[in-house]
C-alpha positions in Angstrom: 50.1 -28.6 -9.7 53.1 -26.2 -8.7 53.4 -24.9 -5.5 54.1 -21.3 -4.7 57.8 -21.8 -3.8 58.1 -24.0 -6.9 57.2 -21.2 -9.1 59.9 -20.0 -11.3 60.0 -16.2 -11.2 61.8 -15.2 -14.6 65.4 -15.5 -13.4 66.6 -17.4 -16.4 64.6 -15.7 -18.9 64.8 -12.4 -17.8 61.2 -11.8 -18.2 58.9 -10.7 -15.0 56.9 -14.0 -14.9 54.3 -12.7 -12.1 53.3 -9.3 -14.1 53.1 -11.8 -17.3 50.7 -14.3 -15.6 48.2 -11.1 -14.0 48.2 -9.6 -17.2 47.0 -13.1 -18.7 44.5 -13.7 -15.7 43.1 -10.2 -16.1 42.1 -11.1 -19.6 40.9 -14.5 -18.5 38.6 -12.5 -15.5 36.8 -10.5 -17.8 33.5 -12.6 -18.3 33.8 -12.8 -14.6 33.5 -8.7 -14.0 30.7 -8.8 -16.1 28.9 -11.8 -14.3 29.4 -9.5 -11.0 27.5 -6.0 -12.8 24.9 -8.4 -13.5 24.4 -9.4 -10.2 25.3 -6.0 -9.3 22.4 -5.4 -11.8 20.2 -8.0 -10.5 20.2 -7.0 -7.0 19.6 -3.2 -8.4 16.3 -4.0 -9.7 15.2 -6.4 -6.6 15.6 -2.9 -4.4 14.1 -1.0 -6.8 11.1 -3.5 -6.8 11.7 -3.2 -3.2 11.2 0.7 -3.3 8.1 0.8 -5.7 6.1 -1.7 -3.1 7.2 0.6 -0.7 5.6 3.2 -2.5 2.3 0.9 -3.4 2.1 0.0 0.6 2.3 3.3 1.8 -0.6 4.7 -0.5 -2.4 1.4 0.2 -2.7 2.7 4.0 -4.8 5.5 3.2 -7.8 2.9 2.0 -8.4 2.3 5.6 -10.1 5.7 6.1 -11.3 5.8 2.6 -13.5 2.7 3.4 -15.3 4.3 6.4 -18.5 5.5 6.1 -17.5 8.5 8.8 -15.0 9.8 6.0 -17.5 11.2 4.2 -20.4 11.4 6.7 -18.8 13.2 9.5 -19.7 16.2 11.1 -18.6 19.5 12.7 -19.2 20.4 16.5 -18.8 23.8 18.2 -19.7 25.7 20.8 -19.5 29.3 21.4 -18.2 29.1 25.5 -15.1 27.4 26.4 -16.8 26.2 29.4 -18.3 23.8 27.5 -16.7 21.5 24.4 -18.7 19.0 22.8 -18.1 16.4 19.7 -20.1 14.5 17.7 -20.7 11.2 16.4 -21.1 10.6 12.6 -24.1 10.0 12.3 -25.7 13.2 15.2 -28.6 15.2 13.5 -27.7 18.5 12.7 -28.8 20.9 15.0 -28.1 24.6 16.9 -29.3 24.4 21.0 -28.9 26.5 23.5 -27.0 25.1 26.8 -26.3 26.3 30.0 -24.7 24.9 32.9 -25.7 26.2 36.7 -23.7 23.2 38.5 -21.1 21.0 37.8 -21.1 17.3 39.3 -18.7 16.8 42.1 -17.7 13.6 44.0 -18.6 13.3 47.9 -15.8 13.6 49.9 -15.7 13.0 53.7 -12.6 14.6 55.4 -11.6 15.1 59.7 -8.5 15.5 61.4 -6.8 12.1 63.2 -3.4 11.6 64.5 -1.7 8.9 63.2 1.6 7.0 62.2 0.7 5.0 58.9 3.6 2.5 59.9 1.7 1.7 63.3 -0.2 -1.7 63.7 -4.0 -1.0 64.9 -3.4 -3.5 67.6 -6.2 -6.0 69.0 -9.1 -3.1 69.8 -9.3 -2.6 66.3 -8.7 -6.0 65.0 -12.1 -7.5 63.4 -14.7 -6.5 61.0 -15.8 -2.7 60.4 -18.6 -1.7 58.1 -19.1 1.4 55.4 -21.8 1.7 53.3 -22.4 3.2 49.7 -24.9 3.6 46.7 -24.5 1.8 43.6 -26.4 3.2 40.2 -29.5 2.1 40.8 -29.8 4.2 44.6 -29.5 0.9 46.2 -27.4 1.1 49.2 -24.7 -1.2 49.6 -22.6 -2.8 52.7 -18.9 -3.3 52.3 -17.3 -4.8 55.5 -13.4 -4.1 56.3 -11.7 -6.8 58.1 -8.6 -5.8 60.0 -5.9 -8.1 61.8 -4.0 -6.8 64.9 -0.7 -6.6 62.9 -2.4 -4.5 60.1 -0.5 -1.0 59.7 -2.8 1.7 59.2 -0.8 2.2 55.7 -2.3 -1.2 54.8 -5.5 -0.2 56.5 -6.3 2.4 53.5 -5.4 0.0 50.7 -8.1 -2.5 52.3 -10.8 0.5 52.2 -10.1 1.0 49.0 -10.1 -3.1 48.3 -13.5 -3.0 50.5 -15.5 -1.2 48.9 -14.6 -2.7 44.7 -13.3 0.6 43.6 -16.1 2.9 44.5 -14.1 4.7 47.4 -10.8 5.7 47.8 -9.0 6.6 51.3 -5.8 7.9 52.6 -4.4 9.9 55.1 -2.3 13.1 54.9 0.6 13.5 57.3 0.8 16.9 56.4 -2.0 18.1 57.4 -3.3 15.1 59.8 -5.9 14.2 58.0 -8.2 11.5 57.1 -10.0 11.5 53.2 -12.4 9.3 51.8 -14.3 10.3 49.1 -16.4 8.6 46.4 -14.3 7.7 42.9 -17.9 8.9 40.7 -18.8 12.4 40.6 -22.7 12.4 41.4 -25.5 12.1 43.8 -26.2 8.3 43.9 -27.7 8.3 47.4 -31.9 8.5 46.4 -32.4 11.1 49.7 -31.6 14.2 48.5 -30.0 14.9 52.4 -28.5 11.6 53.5 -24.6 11.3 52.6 -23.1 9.3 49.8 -20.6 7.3 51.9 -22.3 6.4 55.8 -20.3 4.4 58.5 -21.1 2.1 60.7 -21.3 3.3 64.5 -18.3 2.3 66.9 -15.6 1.8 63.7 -12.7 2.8 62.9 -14.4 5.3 60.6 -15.9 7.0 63.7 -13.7 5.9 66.9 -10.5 6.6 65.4 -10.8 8.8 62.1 -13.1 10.7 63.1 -15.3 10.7 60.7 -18.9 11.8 60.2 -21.0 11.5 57.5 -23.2 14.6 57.7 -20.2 16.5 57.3 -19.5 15.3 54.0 -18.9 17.4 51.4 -20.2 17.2 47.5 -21.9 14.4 45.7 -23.9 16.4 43.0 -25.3 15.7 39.7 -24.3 18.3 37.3 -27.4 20.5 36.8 -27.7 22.4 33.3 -30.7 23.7 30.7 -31.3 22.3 27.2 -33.3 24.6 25.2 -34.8 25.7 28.7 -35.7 22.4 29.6 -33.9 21.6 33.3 -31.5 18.4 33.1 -29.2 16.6 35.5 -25.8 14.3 35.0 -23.9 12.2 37.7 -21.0 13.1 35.4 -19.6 16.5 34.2 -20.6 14.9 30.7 -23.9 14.0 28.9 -24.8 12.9 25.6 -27.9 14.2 23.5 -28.3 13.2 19.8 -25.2 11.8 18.8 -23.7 14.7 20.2 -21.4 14.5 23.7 -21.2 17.5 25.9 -18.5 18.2 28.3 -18.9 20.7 31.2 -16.1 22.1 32.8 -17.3 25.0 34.3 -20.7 27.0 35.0 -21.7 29.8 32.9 -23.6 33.2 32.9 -25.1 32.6 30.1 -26.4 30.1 27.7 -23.7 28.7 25.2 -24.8 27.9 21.2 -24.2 24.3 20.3 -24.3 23.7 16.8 -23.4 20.4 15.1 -23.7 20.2 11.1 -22.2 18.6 8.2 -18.5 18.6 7.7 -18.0 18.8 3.8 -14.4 19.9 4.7 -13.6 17.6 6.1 -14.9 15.0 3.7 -13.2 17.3 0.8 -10.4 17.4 2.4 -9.8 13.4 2.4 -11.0 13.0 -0.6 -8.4 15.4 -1.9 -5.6 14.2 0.3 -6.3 10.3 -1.0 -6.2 11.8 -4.9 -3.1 13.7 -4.3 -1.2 10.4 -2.7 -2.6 8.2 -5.9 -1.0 10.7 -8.2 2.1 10.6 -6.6 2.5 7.1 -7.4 1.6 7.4 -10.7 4.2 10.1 -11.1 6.7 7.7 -8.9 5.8 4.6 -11.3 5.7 6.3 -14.7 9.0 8.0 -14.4 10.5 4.4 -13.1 9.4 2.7 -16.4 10.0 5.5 -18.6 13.4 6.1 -17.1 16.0 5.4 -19.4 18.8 3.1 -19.1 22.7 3.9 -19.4 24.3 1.2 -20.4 27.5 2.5 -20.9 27.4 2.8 -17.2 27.6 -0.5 -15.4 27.2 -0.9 -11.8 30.6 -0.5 -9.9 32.3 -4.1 -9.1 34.4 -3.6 -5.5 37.9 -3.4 -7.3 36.5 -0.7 -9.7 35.6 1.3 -7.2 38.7 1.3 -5.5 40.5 2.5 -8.5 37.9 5.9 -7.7 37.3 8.8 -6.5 33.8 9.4 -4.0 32.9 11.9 -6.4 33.6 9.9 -9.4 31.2 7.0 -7.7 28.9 9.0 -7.0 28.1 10.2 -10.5 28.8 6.9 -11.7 26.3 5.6 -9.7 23.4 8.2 -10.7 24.1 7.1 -14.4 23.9 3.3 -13.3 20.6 3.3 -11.3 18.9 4.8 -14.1 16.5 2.8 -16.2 16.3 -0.3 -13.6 12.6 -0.8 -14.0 12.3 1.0 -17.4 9.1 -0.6 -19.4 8.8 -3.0 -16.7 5.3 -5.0 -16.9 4.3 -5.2 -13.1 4.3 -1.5 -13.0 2.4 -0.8 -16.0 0.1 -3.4 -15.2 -0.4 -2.1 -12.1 -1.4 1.6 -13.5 -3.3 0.3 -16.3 -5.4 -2.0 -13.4 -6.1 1.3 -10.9 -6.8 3.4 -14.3 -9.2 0.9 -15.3 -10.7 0.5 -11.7 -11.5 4.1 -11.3 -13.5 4.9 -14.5 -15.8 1.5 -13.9 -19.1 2.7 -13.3 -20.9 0.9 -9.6 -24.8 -0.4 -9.6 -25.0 2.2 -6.9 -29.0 1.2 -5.9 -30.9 4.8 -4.9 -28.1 7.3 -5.8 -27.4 9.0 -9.0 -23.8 8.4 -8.5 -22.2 5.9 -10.3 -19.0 7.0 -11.6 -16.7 8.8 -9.9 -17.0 11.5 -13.3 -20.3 12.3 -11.4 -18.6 13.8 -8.6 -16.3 16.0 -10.0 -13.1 13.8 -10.3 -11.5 13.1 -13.6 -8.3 12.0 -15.8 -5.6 14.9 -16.1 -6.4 16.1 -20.1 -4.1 14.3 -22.4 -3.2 17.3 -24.7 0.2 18.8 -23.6 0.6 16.5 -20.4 4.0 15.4 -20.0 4.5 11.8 -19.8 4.9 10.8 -16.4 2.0 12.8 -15.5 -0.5 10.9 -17.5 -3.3 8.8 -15.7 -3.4 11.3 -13.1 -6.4 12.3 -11.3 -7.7 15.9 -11.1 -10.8 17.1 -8.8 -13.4 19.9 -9.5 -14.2 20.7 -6.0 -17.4 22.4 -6.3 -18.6 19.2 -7.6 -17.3 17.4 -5.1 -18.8 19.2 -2.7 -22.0 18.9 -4.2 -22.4 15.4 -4.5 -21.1 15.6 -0.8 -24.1 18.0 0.3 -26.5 15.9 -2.0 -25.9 12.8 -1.2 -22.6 12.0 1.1 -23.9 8.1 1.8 -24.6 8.0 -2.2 -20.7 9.1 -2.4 -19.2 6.6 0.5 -21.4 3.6 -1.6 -19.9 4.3 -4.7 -16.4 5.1 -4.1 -16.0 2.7 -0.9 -18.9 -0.4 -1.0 -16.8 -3.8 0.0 -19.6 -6.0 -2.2 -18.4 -8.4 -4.5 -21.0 -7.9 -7.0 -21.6 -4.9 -10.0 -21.9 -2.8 -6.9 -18.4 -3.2 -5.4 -17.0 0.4 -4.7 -14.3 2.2 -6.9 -12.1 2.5 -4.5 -12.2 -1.4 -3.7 -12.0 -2.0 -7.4 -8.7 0.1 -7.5 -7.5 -1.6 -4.1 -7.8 -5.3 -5.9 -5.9 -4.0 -8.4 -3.5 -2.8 -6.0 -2.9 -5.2 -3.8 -2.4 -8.0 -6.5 0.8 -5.9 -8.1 2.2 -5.8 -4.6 2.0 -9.4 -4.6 3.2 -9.9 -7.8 5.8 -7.4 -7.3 6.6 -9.9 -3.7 6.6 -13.1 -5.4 9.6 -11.4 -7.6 11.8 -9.6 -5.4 10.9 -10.6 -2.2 11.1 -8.8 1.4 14.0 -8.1 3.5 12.8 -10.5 5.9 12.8 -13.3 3.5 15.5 -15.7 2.3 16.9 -15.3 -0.8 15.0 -18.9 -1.6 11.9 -17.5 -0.8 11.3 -15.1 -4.2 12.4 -15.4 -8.3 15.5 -12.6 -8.0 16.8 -14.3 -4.5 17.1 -17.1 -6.4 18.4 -16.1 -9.2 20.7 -14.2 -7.2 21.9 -17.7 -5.5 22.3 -19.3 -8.8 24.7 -16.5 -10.0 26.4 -16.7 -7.2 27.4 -20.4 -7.8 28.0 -19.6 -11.3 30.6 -17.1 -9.7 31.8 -19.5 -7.7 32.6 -22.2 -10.3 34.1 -19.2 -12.2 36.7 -18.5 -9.8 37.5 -22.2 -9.3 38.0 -22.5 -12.8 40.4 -19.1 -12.8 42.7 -21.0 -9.8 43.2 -23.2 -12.1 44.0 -21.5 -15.2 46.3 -19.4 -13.0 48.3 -22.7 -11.6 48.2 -23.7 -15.3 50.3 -20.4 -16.5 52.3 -20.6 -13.9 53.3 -24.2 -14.6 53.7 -23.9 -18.2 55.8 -20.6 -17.2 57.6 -22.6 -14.3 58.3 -25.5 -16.9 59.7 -22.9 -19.7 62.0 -21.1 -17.1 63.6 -24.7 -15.8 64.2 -25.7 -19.8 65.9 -22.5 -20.2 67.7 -22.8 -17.3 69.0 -26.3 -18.3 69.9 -24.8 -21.6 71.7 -21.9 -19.9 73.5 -24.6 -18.1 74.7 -27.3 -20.6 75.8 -23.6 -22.8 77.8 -22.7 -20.0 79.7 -26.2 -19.4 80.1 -26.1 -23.2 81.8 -23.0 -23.1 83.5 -24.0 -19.9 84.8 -27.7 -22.0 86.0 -25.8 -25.4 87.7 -23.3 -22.8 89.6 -26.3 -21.8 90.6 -27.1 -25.1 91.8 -24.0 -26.2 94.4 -24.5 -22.8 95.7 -27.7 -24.7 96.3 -26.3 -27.6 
């Protein structure tokens, strides 16, 4: 093997050796170019796989909500005064009541002026145990006791009140005004004597010595008082539920607000149409991917062709190229023939005249005149829809949505199946970008081109130190030649002298 200063560059021959041996090595590099466009190729299709799961995932979200009974059996609440809002539960009764609020709960609230320096210690007359008292839900009064050290600041004395008591007081103390608050965390009378305060203290605390509080001055602690149809109702909280409906008050009113809670088929219509519109989508998305045709005069771009290009030029190469990279591919197909075949399965759907989801007003796109990547669409007549829906909504959800693994498994599980196994076909074949090339078919096909590459290139450093020696070996024998013609001329020069 010849070493680059060995090489012989053309000076006896005359010839540009270098140029002679890249011209030969470009030849000898052509299979090489074409074993990078098909990697090129290769790794083309793996993102395009890539893409189309993508695509598959994305619609596969939506079964989430389709699979929920409350998609197609919820319901509508209103109410006719902003002062109060209300929603509703799936499954509330249907109903119009009257409701009027005449007194919202409020939490009691104890509040008297002290003066104090939150960064003072209490010091040893206040050092010991000091007891409050509140009511839990039951009206039974209960006895927290605050213990206090002589080196507590009064700062740390309001975090233990609120510790005290297990969250159902809070206290603190305003600077800005110089006072002292303590007040219940529930809105609500819990307290069973209609007069007697939510929060008492004990006589000869620091509740009474030093705040200065007194608990028939409190302030609040009221159950929310409101009518239902005329009949008289109370609340601890500014919220009450009645018949899978939940009413929130947030002010009184003059006047009785209209409640009405009923069906929503809009709703349900709405998903419905929303979940049909995202399936044809992907239809669309995977019929034009395997009908797309493929340019094979336009190979993907290797690294040194692009150089020899413009951005402009690339880029329209490039729209040519991508063309066609998952044309009559069989996971695709498969994958629309399985959903197509999953949604016109008819369901043993036991007590409903549903069965089929031609029943409710959803059917295949007509064939006649339909371009081609619009066939196997869906289209929905929503007047049926909505009658099935005001028919029979649970008949509906059991048809389309029913997880069983028997005849009465839903269509939409059915097409889900279906689904999910092309996803992981489509996984096992080009992988994820989390995984290792190992880890999936194209990654490793991928690898094993690459070593082919490899060896390749191996093979080409040697060709090329193979010209250059043969070239290297040519130059030196003309350069001997050269040289025994030169001392030949030189010795008959000599001769002629004699002469």
């Amino acid at each position: 093997m010849i070493s680059n200063s060995m090489r012989m560059t053309g000076f006896a021959s005359g010839m540009d050796i270098g140029q002679m041996v890249d011209d030969l090595m470009e030849a000898e590099r052509q299979p090489l170019q074409k074993m990078e466009q098909d990697q090129l190729w290769l790794t083309q299709q793996r993102d395009a796989y890539r893409e189309a799961n993508a695509k598959m995932s994305e619609f596969e979200s939506m079964f989430l909500d389709m699979r929920m009974s409350s998609t197609y059996n919820s319901t509508k609440a209103t109410s006719s005064s902003d002062a109060i809002s209300v929603s509703a539960r799936s499954d509330a009764d249907e109903a119009n009541y009257q409701v009027n609020v005449n007194e919202l709960a409020s939490a009691a609230v104890n509040i008297s002026e002290a003066e104090l320096d939150l960064d003072a210690e209490v010091g040893e007359d206040l050092a010991g145990d000091h007891t409050f008292s509140t009511y839990n839900e039951g009206g039974e009064e209960v006895t927290h006791t605050l213990t206090l050290n002589a080196d507590d600041t009064y700062e740390e004395v309001f975090d233990k009140i609120n510790e005290a008591s297990d969250g159902a007081v809070r206290a603190f103390y305003n600077e800005s005004s110089g006072q002292v608050f303590i007040e219940r965390t529930e809105t609500g009378q819990f307290n069973p004597d209609d007069n007697g305060a939510e929060i008492q203290f004990g006589e000869g605390t620091i509740f009474t010595d030093t705040f200065n509080l007194d608990s028939t001055e409190e302030h609040g602690g009221q159950d929310a008082r409101f009518t239902y149809n005329g009949v008289e109702l109370t609340s601890r909280g500014n919220s009450y539920e009645l018949n899978g409906a939940t009413l929130q008050f947030h002010q009184t009113t003059d006047q009785a607000a209209t409640i009405s809670i009923e069906q929503d088929i809009d709703g349900a219509v709405e998903e419905i149409t929303n979940f049909v519109d995202k399936y044809n989508e992907l239809v669309e998305y995977m019929n034009e991917k395997t009908n797309e045709p493929r340019n094979r005069d336009y190979p993907p771009l290797t690294d040194e062709q692009r150089r020899a290009m413009s951005e402009s030029e690339i880029e329209l190469w490039e729209e040519q190229s991508q063309s066609g990279e998952l044309r009559g591919d069989g996971i695709l197909r498969g994958a629309i023939s399985g959903m197509r075949s999953a949604w016109y399965e008819s369901v043993d759907n036991e007590d409903s005249e549903f069965s089929s989801i031609f029943e409710i007003g959803i059917t295949t796109i007509s064939a006649v005149n339909t371009p081609q990547n619009d066939q196997g669409k869906l289209e929905i007549d929503e007047q049926e829809l909505r009658r099935a829906l005001e028919e029979d909504s649970e008949g509906v959800y059991r048809m389309l949505s029913s997880r069983a693994d028997d005849e009465s498994r839903g269509v939409l599980s059915r097409v889900k199946d279906s689904l999910d196994n092309s996803m992981d076909r489509i996984t096992d074949r080009a992988g994820r970008a989390t995984q290792t090339e190992h880890q999936y078919t194209m990654g490793r096909e991928l690898m094993n081109m690459a070593e082919r590459m490899a060896n390749f290139e191996r093979r080409m450093q040697q060709t090329e130190e193979r010209y250059w020696d043969q070239f290297s070996r040519m130059e030196r024998a003309m350069q001997e030649a050269n040289n025994q013609s030169a001392q030949m001329q030189q010795a008959m020069g000599g001769m002629g002298g004699m002469m």
